[in-house]
C-alpha positions in Angstrom: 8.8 52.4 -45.4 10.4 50.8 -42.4 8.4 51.2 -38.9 10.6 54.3 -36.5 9.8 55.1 -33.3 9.9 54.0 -29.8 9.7 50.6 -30.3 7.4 50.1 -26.5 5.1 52.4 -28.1 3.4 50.6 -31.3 4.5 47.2 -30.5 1.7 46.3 -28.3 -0.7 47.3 -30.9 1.1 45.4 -33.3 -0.7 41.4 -33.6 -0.1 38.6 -35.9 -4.0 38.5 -37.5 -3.8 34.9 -38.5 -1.3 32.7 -40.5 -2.4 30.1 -43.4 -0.1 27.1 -44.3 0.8 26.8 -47.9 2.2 23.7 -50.0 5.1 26.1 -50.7 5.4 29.2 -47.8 3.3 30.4 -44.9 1.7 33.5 -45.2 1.8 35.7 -42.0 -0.9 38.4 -41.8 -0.5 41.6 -39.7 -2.9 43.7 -38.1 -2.1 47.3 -36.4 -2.6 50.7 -36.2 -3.3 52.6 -39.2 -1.4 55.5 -38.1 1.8 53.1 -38.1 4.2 53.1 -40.8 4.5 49.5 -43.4 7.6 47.1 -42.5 10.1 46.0 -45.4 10.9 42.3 -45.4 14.3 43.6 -44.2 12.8 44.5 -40.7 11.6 41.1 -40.3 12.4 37.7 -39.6 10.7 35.0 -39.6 10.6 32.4 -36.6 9.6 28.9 -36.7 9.7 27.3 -32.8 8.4 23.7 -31.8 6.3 23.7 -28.5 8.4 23.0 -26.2 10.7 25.6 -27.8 13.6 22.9 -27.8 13.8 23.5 -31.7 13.5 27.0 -33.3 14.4 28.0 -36.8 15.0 31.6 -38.2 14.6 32.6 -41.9 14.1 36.1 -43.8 10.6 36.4 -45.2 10.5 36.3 -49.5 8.1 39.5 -49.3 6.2 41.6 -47.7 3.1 43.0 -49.3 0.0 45.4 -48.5 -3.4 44.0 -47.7 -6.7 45.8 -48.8 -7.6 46.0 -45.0 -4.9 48.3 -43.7 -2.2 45.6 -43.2 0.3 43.7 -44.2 0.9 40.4 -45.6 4.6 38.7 -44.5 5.6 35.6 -47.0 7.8 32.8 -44.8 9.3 29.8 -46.3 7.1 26.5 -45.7 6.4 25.8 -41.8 8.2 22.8 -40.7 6.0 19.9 -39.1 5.1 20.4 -35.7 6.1 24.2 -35.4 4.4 27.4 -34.5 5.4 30.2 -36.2 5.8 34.1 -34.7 8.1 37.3 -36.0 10.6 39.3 -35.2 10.5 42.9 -36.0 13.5 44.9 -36.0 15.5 42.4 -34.2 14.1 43.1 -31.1 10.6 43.1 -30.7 8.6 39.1 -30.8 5.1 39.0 -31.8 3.6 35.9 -30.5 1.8 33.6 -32.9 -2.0 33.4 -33.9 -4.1 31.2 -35.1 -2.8 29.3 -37.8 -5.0 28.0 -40.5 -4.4 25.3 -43.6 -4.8 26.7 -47.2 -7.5 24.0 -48.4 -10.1 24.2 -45.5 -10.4 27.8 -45.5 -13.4 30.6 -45.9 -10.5 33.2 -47.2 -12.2 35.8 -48.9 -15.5 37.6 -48.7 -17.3 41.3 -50.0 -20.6 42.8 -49.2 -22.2 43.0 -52.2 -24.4 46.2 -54.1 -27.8 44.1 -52.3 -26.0 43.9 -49.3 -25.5 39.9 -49.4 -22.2 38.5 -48.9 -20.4 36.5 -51.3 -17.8 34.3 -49.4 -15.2 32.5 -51.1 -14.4 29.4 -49.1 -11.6 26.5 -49.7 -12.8 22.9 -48.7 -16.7 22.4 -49.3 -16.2 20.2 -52.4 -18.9 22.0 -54.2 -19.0 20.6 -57.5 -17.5 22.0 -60.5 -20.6 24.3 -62.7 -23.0 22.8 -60.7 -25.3 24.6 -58.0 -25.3 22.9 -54.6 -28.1 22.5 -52.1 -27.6 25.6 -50.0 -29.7 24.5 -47.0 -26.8 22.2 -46.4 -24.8 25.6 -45.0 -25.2 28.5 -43.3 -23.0 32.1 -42.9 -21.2 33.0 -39.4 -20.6 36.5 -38.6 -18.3 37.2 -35.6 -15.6 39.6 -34.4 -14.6 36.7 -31.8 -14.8 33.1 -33.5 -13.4 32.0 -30.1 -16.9 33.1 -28.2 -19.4 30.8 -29.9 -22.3 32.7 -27.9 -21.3 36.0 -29.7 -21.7 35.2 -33.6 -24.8 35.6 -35.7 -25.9 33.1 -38.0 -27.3 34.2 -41.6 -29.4 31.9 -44.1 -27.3 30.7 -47.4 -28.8 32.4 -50.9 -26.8 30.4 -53.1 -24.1 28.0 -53.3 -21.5 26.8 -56.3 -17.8 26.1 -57.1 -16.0 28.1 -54.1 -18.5 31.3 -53.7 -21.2 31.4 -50.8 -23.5 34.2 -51.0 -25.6 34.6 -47.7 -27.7 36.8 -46.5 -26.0 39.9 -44.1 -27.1 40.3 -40.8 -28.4 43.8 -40.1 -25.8 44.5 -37.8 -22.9 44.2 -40.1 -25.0 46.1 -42.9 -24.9 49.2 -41.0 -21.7 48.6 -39.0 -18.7 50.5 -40.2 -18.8 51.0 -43.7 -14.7 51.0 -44.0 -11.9 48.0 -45.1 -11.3 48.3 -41.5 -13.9 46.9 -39.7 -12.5 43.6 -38.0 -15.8 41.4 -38.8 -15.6 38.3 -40.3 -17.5 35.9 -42.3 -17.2 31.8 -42.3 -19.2 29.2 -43.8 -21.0 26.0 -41.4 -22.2 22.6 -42.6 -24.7 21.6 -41.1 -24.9 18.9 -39.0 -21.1 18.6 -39.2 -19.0 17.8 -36.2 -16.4 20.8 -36.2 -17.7 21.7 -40.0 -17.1 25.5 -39.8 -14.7 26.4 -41.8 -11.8 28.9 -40.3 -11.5 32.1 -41.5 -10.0 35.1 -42.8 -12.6 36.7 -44.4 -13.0 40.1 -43.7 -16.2 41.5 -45.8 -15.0 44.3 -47.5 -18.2 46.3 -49.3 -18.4 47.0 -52.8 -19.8 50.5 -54.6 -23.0 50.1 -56.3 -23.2 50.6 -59.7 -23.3 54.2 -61.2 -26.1 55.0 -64.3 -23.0 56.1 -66.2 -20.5 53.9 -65.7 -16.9 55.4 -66.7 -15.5 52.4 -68.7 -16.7 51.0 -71.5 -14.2 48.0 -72.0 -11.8 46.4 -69.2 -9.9 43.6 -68.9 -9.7 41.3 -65.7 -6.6 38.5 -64.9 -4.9 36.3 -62.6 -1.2 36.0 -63.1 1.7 35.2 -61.6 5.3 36.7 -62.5 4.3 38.0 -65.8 6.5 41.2 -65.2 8.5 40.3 -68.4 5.1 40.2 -70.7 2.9 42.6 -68.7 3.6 45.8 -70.5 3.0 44.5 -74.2 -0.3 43.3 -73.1 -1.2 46.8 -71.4 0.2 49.0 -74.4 -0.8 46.5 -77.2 -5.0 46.5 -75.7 -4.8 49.9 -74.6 -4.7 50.4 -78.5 -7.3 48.7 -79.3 -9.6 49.7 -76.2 -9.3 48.6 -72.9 -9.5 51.4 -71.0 -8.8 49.8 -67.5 -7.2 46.6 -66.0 -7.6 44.4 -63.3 -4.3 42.6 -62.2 -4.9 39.9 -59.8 -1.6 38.8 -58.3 -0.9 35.6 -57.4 2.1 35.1 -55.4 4.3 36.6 -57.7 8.1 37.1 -56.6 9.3 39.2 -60.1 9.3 42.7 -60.6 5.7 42.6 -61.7 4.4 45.2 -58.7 7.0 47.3 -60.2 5.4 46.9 -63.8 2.0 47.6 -62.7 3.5 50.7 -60.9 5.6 51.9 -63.8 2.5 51.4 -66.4 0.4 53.3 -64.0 2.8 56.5 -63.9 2.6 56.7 -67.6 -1.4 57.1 -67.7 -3.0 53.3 -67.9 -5.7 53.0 -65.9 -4.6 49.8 -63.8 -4.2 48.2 -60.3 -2.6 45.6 -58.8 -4.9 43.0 -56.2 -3.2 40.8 -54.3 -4.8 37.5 -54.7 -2.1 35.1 -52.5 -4.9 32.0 -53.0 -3.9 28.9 -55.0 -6.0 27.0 -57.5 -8.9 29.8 -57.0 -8.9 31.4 -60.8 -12.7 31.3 -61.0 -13.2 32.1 -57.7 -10.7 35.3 -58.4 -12.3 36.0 -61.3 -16.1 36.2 -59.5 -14.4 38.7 -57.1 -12.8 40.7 -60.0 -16.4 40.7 -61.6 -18.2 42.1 -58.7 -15.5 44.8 -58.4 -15.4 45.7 -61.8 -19.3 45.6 -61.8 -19.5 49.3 -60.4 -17.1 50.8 -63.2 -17.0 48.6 -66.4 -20.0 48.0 -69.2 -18.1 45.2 -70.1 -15.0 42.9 -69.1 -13.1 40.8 -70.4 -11.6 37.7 -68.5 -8.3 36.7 -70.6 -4.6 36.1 -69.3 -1.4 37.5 -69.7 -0.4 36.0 -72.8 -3.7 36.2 -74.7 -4.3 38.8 -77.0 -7.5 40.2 -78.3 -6.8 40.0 -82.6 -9.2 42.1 -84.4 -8.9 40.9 -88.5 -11.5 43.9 -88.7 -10.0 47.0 -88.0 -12.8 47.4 -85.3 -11.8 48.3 -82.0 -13.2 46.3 -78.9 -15.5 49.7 -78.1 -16.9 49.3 -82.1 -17.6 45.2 -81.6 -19.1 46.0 -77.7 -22.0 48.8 -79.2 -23.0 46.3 -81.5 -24.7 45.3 -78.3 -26.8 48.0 -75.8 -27.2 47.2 -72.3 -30.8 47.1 -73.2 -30.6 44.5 -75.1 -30.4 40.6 -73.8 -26.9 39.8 -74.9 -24.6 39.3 -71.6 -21.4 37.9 -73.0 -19.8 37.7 -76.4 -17.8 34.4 -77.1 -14.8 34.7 -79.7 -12.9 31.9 -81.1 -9.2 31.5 -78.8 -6.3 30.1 -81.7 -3.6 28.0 -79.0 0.3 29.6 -81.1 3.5 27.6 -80.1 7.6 28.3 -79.9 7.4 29.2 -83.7 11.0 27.2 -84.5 12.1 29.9 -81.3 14.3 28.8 -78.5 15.2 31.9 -76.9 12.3 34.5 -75.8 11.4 36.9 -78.9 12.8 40.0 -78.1 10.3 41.8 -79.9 6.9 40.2 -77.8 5.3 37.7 -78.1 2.7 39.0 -80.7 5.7 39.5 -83.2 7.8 36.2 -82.2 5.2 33.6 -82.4 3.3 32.6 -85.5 2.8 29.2 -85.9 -0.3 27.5 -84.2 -2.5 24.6 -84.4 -4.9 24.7 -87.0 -8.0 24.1 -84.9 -9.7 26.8 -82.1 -8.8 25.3 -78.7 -11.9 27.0 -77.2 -13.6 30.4 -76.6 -12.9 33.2 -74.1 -15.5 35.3 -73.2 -16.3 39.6 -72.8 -19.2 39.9 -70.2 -21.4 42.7 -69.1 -20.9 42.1 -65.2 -24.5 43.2 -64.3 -26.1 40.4 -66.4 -24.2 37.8 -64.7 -26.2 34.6 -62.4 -26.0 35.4 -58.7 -24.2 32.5 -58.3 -20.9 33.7 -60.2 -20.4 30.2 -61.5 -17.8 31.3 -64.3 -15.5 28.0 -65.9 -12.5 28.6 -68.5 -13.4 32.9 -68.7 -17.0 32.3 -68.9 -20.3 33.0 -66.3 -23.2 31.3 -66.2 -26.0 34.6 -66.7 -29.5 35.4 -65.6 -32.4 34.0 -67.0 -33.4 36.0 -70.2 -30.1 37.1 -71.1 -27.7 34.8 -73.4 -24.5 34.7 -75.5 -23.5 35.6 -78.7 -21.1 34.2 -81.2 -18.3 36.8 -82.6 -17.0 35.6 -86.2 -13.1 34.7 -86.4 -13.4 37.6 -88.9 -14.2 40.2 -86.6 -12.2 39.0 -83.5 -10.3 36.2 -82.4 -7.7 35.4 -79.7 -4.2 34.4 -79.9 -3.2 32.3 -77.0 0.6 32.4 -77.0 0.1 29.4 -75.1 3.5 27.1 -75.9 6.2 29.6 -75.9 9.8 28.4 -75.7 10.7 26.3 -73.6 12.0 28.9 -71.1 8.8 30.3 -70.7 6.2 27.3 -70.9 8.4 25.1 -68.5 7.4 27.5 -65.5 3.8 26.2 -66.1 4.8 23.4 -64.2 5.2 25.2 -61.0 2.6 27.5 -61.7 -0.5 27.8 -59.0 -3.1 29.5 -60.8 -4.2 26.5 -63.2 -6.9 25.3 -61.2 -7.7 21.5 -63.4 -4.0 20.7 -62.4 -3.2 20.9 -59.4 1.1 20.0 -60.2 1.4 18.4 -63.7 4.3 16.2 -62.1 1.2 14.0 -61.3 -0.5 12.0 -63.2 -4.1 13.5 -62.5 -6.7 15.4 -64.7 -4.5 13.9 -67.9 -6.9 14.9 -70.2 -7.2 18.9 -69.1 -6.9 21.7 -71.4 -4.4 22.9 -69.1 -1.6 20.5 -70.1 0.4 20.1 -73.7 -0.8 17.8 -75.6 1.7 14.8 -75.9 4.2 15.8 -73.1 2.9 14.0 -70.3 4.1 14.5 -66.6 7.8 15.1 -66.6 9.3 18.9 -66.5 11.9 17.7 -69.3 12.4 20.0 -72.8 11.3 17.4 -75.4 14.2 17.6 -78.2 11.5 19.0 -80.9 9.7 21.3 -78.5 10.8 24.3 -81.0 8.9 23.1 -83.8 5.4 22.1 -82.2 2.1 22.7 -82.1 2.6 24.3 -85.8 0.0 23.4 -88.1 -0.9 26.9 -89.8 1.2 30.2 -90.3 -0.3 32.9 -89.1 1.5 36.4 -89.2 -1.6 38.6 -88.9 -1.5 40.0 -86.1 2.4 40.3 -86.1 2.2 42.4 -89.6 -0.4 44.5 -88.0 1.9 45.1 -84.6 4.7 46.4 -86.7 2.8 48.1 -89.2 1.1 50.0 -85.5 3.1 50.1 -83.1 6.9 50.1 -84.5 8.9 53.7 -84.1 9.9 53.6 -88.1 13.0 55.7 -87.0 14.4 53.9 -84.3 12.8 50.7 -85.3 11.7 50.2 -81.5 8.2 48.6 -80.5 6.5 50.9 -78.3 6.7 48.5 -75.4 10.4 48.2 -75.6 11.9 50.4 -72.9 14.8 52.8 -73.9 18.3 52.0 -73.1 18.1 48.2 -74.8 20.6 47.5 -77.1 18.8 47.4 -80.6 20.2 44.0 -82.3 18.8 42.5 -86.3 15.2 42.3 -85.3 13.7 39.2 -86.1 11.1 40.0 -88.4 13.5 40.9 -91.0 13.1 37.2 -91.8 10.5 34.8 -92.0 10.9 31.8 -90.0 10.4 28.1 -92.3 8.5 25.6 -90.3 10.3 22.0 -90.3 8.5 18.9 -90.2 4.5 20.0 -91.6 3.1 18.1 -94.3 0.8 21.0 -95.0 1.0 24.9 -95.0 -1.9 26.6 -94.4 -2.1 30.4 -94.5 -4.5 32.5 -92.5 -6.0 35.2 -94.9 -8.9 37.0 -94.4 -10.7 35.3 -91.5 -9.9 31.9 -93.7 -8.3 29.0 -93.3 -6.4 28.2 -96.9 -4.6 24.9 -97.1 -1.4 24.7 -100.1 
């Protein structure tokens, strides 16, 4: 809802917080009153000016998004070199700039944990990947005013690995206000570093302890980015087999997705939207989610949007989870993750993606994980949807014939060639360059350039494996209007694909997927 009013009345109160410099926008953060009303990205304009003000640029913002501290978050195009950048609210009113900050040399993020240390997530240390760092090498600053060096408190560093700092919190921000609001923040010093504290804009936003009875059994945490088109068949499909609440971390996403979450949230699903705007940061996102979903969840799963939980069992994830009590020393369950690609498709299956694709390679690309968030190391170390745990508490190995997951991972190429301007991967950083060749996170064989190879339809198809599409329409078809249940009324009902059974081209082997088995003819 647009800001009304007497404009001399709230616009004094009105200050841009900070801005952070992205590869591809600048993100603008608002602070103001709570009793003002939100902006729309129609009351504002953005305003790029050089110092001497002898160049200025004006552009509409892409977005304009809610913050989990009261404000808003304004989305610019990319600041030109050697430009400041302000607003311009309802054409009239100019809100000077603040302190602008870059995206890779940033403590961005921070929460007070259920002990009362604070886990700050922080951009530029270079803390190596899975490994714990030497903590004495840091310490936490606290301040309301990181331009008065005199006024902040310095707090000793627990733990340090990947991007997550967990420090020791000063008494004083323990028992200071216990809302979002409160306007302290958190950075991170190295020691003995000319100018080595980081900036900031890390407000530390406390977390609920954990209940005796906590009202979840089985949740799902992910980071993704304009997945409005495949959010809703990944909702309905695990809601079925029992994920009872989701976590939707939101990484810059310019679709309808909000709109998704908001829909799927009206018709009952237990599920919220966090916005997440920082780039190459999926385990760091994925530590926050866990802490968060700590107080409410026995157990969460860390999987993406086009990864489906595929249970050959029958079981439900509820039935496989009580296999294991929380008394017992198993923290995470590991399942087999199959990689499925385009299936001889070259236009996005109408039906899903768990009824269009069902060809994949024949070997497991590597497992995903389901942890109990309480058992997880204080460090939060977590790599490819798996934490390091505690000492005394290990994994355990779920069969292929219980569970499995099927990573649509090489859809058409309509779909797959938006990985290459995707910013959650965090092993590849822009597959246009040649770094990190050998990461998971890039198709085997295709190299650095954005280009449909001519035979992209009929890779990455060793083994045919219609499980769990049999098992979607056998569950969750409408047998009278021949409609999946996450097919939204009022589209116009074509021949449905599965009235024929694709023949791969090109395979000197056919293997069928029966029972948990792999069988070769």
């Amino acid at each position: 809802m647009a800001l009304s009013g007497n404009a001399s009345s709230w616009s004094t109160a009105i200050t841009i917080r900070e801005a952070v410099k992205f590869p591809d926008q600048t993100l603008v953060f608002l602070k103001y009153p709570q009793s003002a009303r939100l902006f729309t990205k129609e009351d504002i304009i953005c305003v790029f000016s050089s110092a001497n003000d002898s160049f200025q640029l004006k552009k509409p913002p892409s977005a304009v998004d809610n913050d989990d501290l009261g404000g808003q978050i304004v989305r610019c195009p990319i600041m030109p070199r050697g430009t400041s950048i302000s607003l311009v609210l309802l054409r009239d009113v100019h809100l000077p700039p603040g302190p602008t900050h870059r995206w890779n040399w940033l403590a961005y993020d921070a929460v007070i944990d259920y002990d009362n240390s604070t886990v700050v997530f922080a951009k530029g240390l270079n803390l190596r990947q899975s490994k714990v760092a030497d903590m004495s090498r840091y310490e936490c600053v606290y301040g309301w005013d990181f331009t008065k060096p005199n006024c902040l408190l310095r707090s000793e560093v627990i733990s340090a690995a990947q991007e997550i700092v967990r420090c020791r919190t000063p008494l004083s921000v323990v028992d200071g206000p216990r809302s979002a609001h409160s306007q302290v923040k958190v950075s991170v010093r190295v020691k003995g570093r000319r100018g080595g504290m980081l900036p900031s804009s890390a407000h530390p936003v406390r977390v609920k302890n954990p209940t005796r009875k906590r009202p979840f059994e089985m949740c799902v945490c992910t980071m993704t980015r304009n997945s409005a088109a495949f959010l809703r068949e990944w909702v309905m499909y695990h809601s079925r087999i029992g994920v009872q609440r989701w976590f939707i971390y939101d990484n810059n996403s310019d679709d309808a997705l909000p709109a998704e979450i908001e829909s799927l949230d009206k018709l009952g699903y237990n599920i919220s939207r966090h916005l997440w705007p920082w780039i190459k940061t999926q385990e760091a996102g994925f530590a926050h989610c866990a802490i968060r979903a700590r107080s409410v969840c026995d157990w969460v799963a860390f999987i993406d949007v086009d990864e489906f939980f595929y249970l050959p069992s029958r079981l439900t994830l509820p039935d496989i989870i009580r296999r294991y009590p929380a008394s017992g020393h198993i923290g995470e369950l590991r399942t087999s993750c199959h990689s499925f690609g385009p299936s001889g498709l070259r236009d996005r299956p109408r039906d899903g993606v768990t009824v269009g694709y069902t060809c994949r390679m024949a070997s497991p690309e590597r497992h995903k994980s389901i942890v109990r968030p309480e058992t997880l190391n204080a460090t939060l170390i977590n790599v490819v949807h798996h934490f390091h745990l505690r000492d005394g508490v290990t994994s355990a190995e779920v069969g292929r014939g219980t569970m499995v997951i099927n990573h649509y991972k090489y859809q058409v190429w309509e779909v797959f060639k938006d990985k290459f301007r995707q910013r959650v991967a965090t092993y590849v950083t822009d597959w246009r360059k040649g770094e990190n060749v050998g990461s998971k996170d890039r198709a085997p064989g295709l190299g650095i350039r954005p280009d449909e190879p001519p035979d992209w339809a009929e890779r990455f198809c060793e083994v045919r494996d219609s499980g769990l599409r049999n098992w979607v329409l056998e569950n969750f078809r409408d047998h009278k209007t021949q409609r999946l249940m996450w097919e939204k009324e009022g589209v116009k009902d074509e021949v449905r694909a599965e009235t024929g059974l694709w023949a791969p081209k090109r395979i000197s082997s056919i293997f069928f997927f029966v029972d948990g088995k792999l069988n070769a003819h």
